[in-house]
Backbone as ProteinMPNN parsed JSONL, in Angstrom:
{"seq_chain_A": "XXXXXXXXXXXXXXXXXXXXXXXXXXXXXXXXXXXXXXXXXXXXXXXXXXXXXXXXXXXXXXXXXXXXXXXXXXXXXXXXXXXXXXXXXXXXXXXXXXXXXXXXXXXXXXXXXXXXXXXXXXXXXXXXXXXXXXXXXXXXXXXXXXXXXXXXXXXXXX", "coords_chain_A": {"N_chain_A": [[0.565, 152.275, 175.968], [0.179, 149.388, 178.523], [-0.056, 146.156, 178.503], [-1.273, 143.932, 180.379], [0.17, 140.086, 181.263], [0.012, 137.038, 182.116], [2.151, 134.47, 182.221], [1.282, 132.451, 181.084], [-0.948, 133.459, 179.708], [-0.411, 134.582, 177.903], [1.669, 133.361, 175.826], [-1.28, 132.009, 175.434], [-2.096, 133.875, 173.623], [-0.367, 134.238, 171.689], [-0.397, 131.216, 170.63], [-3.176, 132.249, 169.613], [-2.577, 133.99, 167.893], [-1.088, 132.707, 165.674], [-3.157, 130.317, 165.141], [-5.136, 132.241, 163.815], [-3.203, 133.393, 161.677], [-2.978, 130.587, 159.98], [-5.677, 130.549, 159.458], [-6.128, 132.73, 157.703], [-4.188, 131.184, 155.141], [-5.433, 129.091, 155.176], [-8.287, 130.759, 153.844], [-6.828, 131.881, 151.853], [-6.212, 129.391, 150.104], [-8.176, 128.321, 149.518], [-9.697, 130.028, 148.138], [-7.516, 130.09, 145.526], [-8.573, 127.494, 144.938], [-10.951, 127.925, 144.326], [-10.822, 129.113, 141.777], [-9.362, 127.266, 139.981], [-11.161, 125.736, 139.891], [-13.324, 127.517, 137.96], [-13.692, 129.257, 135.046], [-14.933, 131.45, 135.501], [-13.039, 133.522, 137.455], [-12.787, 136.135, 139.021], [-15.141, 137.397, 139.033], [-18.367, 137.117, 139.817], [-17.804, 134.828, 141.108], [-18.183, 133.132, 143.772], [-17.048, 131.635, 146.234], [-14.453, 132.765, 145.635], [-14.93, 135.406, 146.597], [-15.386, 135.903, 149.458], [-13.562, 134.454, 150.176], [-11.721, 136.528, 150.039], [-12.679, 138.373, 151.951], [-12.595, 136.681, 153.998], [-9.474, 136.346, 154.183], [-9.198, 139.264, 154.554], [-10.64, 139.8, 157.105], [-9.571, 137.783, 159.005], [-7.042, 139.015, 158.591], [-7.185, 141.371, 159.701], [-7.621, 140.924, 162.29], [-5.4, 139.62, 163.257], [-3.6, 141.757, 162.927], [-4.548, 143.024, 165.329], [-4.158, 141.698, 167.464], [-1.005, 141.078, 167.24], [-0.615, 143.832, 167.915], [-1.581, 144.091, 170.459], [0.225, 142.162, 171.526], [2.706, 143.666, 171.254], [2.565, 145.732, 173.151], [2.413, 144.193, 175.236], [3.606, 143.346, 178.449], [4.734, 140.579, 180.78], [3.914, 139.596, 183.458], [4.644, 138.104, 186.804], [2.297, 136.746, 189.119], [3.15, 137.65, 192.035], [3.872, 136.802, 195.831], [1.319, 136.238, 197.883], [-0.009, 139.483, 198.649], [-2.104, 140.599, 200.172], [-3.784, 141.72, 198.553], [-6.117, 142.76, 196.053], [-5.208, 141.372, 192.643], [-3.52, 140.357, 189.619], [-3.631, 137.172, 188.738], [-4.706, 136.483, 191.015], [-7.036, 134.793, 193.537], [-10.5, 135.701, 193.641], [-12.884, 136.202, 196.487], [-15.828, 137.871, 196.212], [-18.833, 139.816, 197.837], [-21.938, 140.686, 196.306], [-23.474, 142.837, 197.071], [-25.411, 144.041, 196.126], [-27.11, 142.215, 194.696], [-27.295, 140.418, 196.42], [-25.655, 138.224, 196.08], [-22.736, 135.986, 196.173], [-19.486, 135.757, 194.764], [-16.989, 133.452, 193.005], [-14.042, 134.316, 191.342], [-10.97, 134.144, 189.505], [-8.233, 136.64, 188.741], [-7.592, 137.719, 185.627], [-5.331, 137.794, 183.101], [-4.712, 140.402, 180.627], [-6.162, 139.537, 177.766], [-7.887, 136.562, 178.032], [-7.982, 133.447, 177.463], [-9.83, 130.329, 176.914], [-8.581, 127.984, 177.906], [-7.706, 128.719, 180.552], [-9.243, 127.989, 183.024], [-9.37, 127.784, 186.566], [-9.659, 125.05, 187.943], [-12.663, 124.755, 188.732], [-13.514, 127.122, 188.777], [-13.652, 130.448, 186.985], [-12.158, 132.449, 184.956], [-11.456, 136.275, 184.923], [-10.806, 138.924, 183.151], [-8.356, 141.182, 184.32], [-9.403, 143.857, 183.415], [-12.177, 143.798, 182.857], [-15.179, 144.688, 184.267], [-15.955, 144.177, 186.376], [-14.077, 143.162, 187.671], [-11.989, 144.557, 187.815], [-12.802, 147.178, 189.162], [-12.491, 146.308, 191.717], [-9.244, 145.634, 191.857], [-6.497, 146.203, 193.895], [-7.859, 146.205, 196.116], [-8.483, 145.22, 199.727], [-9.119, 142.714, 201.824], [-12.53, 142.936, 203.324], [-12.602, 145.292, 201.932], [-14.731, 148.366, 200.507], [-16.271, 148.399, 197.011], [-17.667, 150.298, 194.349], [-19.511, 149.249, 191.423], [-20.104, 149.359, 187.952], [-21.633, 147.198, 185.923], [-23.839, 145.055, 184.005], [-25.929, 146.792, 183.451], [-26.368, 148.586, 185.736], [-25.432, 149.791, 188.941], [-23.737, 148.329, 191.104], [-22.742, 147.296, 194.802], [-20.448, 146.594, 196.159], [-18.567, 143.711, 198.349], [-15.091, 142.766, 199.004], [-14.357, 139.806, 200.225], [-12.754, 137.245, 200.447], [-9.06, 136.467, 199.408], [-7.156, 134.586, 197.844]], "CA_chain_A": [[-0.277, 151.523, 176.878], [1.109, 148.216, 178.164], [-1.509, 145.023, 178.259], [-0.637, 142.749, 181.727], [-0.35, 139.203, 181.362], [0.826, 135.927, 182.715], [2.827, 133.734, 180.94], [0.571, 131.114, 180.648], [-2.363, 133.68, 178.904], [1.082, 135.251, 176.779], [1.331, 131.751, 175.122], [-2.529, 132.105, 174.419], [-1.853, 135.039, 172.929], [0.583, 133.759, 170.608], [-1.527, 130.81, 170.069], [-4.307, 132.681, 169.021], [-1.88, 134.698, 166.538], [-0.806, 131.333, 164.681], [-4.34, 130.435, 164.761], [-5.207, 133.577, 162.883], [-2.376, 133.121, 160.349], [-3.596, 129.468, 159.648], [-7.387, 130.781, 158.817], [-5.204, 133.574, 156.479], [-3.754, 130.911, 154.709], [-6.743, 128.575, 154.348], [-9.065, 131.285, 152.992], [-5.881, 131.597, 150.11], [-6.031, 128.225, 149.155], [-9.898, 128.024, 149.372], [-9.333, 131.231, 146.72], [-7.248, 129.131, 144.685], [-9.608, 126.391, 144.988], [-12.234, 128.424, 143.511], [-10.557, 129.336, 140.432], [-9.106, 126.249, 139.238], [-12.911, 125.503, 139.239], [-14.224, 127.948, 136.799], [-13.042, 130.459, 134.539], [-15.014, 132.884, 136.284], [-11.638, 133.644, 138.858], [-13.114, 137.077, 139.692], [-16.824, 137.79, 138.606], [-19.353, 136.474, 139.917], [-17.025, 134.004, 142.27], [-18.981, 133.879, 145.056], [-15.745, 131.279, 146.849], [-13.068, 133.804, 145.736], [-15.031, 136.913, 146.912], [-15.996, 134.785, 150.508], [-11.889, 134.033, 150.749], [-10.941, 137.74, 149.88], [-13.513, 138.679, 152.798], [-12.117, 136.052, 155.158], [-8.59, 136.635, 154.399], [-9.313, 140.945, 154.861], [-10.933, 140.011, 158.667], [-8.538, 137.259, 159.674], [-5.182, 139.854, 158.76], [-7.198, 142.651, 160.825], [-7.555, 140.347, 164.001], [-3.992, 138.851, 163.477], [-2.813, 143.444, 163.318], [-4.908, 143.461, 166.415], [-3.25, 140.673, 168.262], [0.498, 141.746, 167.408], [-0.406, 145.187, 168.384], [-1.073, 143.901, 171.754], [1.713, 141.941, 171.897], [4.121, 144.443, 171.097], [2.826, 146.316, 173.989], [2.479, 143.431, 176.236], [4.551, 142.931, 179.544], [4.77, 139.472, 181.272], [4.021, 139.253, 185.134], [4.762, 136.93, 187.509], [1.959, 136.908, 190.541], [4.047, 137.37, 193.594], [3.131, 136.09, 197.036], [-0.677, 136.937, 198.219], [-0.341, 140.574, 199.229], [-3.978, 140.693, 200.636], [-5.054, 143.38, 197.657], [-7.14, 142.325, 194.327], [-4.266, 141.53, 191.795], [-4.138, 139.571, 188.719], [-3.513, 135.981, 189.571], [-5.763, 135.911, 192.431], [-8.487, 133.829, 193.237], [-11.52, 136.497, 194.734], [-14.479, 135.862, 196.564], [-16.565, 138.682, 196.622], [-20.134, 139.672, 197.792], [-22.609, 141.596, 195.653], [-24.819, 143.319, 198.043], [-26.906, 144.604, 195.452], [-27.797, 141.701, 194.189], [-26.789, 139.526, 197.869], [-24.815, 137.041, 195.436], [-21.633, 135.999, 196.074], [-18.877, 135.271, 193.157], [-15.601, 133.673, 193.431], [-13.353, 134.237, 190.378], [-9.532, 134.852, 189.568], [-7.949, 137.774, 188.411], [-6.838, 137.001, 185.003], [-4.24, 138.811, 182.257], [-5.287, 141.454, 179.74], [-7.116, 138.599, 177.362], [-8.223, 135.458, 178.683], [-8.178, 132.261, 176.87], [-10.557, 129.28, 177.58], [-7.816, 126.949, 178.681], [-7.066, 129.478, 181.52], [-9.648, 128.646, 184.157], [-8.492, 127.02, 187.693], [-10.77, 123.917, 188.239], [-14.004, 125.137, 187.568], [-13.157, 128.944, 189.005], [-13.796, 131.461, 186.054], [-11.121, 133.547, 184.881], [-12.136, 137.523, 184.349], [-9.652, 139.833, 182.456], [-8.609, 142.42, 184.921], [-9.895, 144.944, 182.434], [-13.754, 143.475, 183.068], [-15.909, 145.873, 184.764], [-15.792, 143.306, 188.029], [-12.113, 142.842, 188.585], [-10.975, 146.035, 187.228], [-13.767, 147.711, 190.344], [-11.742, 145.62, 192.343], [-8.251, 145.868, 191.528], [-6.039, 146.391, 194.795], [-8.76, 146.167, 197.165], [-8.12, 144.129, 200.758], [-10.374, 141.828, 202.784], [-13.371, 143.52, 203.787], [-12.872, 146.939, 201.483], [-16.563, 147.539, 199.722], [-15.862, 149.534, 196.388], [-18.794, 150.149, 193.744], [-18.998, 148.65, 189.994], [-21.597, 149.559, 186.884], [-22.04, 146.368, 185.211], [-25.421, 144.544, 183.755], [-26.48, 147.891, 183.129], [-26.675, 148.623, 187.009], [-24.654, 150.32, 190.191], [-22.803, 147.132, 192.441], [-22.05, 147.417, 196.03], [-19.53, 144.79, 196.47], [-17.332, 143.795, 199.463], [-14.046, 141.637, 199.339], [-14.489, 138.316, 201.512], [-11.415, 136.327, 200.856], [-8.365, 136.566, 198.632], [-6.377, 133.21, 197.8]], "C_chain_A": [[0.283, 150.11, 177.009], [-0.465, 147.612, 178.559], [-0.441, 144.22, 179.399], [-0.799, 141.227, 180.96], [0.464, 138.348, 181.34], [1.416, 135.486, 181.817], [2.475, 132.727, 179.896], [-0.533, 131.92, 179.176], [-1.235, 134.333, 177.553], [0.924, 134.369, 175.97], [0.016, 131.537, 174.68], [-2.258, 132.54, 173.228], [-1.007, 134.829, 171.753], [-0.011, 132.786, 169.791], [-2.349, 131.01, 169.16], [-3.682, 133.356, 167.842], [-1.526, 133.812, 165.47], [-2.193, 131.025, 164.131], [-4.805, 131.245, 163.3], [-4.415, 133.656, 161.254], [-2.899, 131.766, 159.8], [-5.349, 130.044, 158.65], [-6.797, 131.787, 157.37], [-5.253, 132.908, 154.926], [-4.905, 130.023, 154.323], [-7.613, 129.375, 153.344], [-8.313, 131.323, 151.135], [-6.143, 130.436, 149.685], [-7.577, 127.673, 149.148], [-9.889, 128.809, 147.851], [-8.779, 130.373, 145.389], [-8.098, 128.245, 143.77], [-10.506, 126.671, 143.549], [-11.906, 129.078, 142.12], [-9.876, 128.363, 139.876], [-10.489, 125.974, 138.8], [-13.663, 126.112, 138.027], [-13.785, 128.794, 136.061], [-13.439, 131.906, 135.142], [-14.118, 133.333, 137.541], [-12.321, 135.307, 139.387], [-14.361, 137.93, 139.599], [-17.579, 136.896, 138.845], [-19.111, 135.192, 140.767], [-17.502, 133.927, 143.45], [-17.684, 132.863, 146.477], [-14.928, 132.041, 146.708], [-13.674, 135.273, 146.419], [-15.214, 136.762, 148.394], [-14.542, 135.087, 150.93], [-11.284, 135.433, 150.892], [-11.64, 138.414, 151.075], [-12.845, 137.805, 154.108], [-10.744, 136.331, 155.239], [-8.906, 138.337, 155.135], [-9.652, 140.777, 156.475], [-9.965, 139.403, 159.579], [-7.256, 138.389, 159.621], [-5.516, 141.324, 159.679], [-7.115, 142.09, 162.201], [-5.782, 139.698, 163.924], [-2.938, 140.335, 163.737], [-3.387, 143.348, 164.487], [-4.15, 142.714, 167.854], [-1.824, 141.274, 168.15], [0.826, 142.97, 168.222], [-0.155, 144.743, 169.974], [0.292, 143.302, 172.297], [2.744, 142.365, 172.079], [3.898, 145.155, 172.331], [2.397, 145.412, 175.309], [3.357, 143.441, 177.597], [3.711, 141.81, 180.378], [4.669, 139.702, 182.396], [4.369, 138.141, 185.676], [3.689, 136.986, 188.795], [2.941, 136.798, 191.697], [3.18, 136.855, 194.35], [1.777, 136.998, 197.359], [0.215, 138.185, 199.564], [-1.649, 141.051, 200.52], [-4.79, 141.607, 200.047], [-5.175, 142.143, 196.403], [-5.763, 142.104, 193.498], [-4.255, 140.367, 190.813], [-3.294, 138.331, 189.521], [-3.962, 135.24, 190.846], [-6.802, 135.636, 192.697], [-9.694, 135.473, 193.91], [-12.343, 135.96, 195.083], [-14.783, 137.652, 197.26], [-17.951, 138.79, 197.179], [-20.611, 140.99, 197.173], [-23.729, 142.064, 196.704], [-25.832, 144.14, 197.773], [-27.806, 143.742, 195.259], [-27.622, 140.575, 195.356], [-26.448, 138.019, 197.376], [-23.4, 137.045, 195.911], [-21.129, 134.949, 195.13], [-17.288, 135.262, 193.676], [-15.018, 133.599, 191.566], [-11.917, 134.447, 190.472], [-9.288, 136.151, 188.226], [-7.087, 137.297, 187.313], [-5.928, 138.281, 184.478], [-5.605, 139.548, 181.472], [-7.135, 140.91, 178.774], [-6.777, 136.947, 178.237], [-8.552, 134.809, 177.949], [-8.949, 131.238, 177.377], [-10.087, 127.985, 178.399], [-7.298, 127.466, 180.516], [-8.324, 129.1, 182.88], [-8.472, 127.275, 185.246], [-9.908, 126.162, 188.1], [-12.115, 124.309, 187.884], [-14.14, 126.892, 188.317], [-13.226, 129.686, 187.569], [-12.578, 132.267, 185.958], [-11.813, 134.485, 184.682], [-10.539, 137.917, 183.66], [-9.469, 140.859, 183.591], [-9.171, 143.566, 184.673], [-11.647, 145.099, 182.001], [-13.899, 144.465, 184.257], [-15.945, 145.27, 186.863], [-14.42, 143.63, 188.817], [-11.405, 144.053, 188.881], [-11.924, 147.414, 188.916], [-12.974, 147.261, 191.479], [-10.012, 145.624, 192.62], [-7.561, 146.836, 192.988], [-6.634, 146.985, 195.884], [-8.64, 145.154, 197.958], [-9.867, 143.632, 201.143], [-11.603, 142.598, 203.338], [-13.615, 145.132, 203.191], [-14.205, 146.819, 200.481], [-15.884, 148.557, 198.559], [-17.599, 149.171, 195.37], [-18.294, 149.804, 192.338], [-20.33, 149.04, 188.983], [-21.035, 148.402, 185.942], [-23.449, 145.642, 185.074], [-26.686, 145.709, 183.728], [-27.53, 148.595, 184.721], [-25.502, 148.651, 187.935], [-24.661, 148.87, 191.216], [-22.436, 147.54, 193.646], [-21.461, 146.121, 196.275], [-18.629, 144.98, 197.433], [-16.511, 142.778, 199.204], [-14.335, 140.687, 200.094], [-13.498, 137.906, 201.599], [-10.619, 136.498, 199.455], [-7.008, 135.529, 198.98], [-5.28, 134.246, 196.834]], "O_chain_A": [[0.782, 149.546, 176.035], [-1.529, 148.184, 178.797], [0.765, 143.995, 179.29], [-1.719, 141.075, 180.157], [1.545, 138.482, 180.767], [1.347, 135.92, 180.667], [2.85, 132.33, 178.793], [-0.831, 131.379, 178.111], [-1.564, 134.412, 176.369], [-0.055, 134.488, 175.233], [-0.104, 130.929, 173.616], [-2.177, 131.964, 172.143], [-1.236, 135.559, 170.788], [-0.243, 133.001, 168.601], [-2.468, 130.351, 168.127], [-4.289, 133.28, 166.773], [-1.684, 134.215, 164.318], [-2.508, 131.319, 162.977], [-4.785, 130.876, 162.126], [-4.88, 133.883, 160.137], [-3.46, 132.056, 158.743], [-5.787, 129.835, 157.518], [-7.074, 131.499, 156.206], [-5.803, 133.369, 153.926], [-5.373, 130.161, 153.193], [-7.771, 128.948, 152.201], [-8.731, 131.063, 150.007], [-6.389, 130.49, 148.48], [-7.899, 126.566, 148.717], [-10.038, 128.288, 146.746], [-9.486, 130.065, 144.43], [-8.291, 128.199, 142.555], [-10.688, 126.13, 142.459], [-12.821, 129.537, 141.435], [-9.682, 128.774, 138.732], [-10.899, 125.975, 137.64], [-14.41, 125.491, 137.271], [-13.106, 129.469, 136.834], [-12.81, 132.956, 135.269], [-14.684, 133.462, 138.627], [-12.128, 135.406, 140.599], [-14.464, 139.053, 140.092], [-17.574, 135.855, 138.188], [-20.079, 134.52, 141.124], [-17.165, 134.801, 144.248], [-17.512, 133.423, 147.559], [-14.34, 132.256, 147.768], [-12.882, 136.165, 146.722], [-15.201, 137.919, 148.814], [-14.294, 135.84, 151.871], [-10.418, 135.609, 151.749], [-10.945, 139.4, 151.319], [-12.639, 138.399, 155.166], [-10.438, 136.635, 156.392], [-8.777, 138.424, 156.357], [-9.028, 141.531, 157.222], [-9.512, 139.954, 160.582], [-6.565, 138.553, 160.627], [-4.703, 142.106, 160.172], [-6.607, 142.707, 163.137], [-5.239, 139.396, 164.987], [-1.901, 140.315, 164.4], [-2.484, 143.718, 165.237], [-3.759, 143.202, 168.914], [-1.496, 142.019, 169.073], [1.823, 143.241, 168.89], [0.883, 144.884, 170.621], [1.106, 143.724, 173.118], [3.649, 141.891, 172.766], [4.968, 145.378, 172.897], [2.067, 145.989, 176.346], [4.362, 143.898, 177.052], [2.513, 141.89, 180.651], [5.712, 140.285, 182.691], [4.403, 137.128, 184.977], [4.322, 137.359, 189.782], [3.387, 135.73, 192.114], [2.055, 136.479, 194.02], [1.458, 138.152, 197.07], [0.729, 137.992, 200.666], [-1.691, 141.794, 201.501], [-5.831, 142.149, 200.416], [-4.559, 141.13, 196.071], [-4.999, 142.998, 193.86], [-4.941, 139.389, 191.107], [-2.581, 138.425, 190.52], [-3.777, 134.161, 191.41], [-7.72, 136.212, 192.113], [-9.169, 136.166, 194.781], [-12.862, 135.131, 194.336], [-14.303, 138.312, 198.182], [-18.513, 137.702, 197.046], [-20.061, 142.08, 197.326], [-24.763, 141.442, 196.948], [-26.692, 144.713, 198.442], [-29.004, 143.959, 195.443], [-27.994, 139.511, 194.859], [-26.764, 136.967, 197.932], [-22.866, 138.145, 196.05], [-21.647, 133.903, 194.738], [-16.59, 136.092, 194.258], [-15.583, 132.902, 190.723], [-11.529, 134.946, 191.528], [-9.935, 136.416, 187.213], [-6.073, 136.644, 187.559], [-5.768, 139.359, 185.05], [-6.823, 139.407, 181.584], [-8.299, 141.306, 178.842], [-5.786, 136.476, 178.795], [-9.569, 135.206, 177.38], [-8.761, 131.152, 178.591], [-10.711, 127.244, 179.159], [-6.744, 126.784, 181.378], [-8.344, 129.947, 183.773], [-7.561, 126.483, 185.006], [-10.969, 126.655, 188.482], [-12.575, 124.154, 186.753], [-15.12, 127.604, 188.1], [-12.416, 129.066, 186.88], [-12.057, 132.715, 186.979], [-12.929, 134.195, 184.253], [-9.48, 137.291, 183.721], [-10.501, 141.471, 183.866], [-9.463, 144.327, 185.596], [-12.23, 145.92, 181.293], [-13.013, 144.911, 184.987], [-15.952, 145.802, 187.973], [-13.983, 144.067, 189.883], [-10.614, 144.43, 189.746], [-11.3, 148.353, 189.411], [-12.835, 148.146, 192.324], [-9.663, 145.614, 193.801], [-7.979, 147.975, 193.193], [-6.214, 147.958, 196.51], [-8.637, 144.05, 197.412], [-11.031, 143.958, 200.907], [-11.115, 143.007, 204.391], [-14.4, 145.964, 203.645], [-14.649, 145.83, 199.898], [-15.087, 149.419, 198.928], [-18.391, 148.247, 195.557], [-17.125, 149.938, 191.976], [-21.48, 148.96, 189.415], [-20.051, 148.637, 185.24], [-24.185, 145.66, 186.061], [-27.896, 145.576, 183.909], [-28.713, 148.918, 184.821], [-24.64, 147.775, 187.867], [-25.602, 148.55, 191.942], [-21.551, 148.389, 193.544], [-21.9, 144.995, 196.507], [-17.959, 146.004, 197.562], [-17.086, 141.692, 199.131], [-14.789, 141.244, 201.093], [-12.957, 137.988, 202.702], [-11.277, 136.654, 198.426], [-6.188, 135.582, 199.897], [-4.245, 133.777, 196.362]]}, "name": "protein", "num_of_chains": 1, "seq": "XXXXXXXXXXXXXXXXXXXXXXXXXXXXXXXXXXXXXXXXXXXXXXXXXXXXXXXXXXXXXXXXXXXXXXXXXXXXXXXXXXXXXXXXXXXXXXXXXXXXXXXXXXXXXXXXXXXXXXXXXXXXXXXXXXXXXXXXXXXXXXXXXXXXXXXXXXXXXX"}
């Protein structure tokens, strides 16, 4: 399975993997910490059993991150096609709910540094975008999100 994503949310992604190793390495030297403190180093430790708990979740989200990475591929948005594609701004209308929502079409994961002025990023892989996904100007397609059937039409694609 490959995972889409720009270059910019790639560099999250990496980010967030350093991140991850950092919290790793704190919980160890919190561990530490907590046994210079007392002789009790593994009974009744309630800091060393805390660190052995934070290290065990941080090294499963830091396997979960690599994994993607390894099956990552980098895009580049090309020029505006006129279909749904990641890197593109949407405005849609909900004509269930007779809202309209402009967002862009982001990578796989989406980082918080990623929006465009105050535009929302989605993941293409959200129940919105992904409903969406190489649909032109005026095509209506349907979506089940908010625990409820969407009639949505395309409006404009930047």
């Amino acid at each position: 399975m490959h995972y889409f994503f720009t270059r910019h949310d790639f560099d999250g992604l990496n980010r967030e993997i350093a991140t991850a190793c950092d919290r790793i390495k704190d919980a160890g030297a919190e561990m530490g910490l907590s046994c210079a403190e007392g002789a009790e180093t593994f009974h009744d430790n309630f800091a060393y059993e805390q660190g052995q708990r934070d290290q065990e979740m941080w090294s499963d989200r830091v396997r979960e991150l690599v994994s993607v990475r390894n099956n990552a591929q980098i895009i580049t948005p090309g020029a505006n096609n006129g279909q749904v594609r990641i890197g593109r701004i949407v405005t849609v209308n909900n004509q269930t709910s007779n809202t309209e929502k402009v967002f862009r079409v982001g990578s796989y994961m989406v980082f918080e540094d990623t929006k465009v002025g105050e535009i929302p990023t989605l993941s293409y892989d959200a129940p919105l975008p992904k409903a969406l996904i190489g649909a032109k100007v005026g095509e209506e397609r349907e979506a089940f999100f908010g625990g409820e059937k969407h009639h949505l039409e395309v409006v404009k694609i930047e």
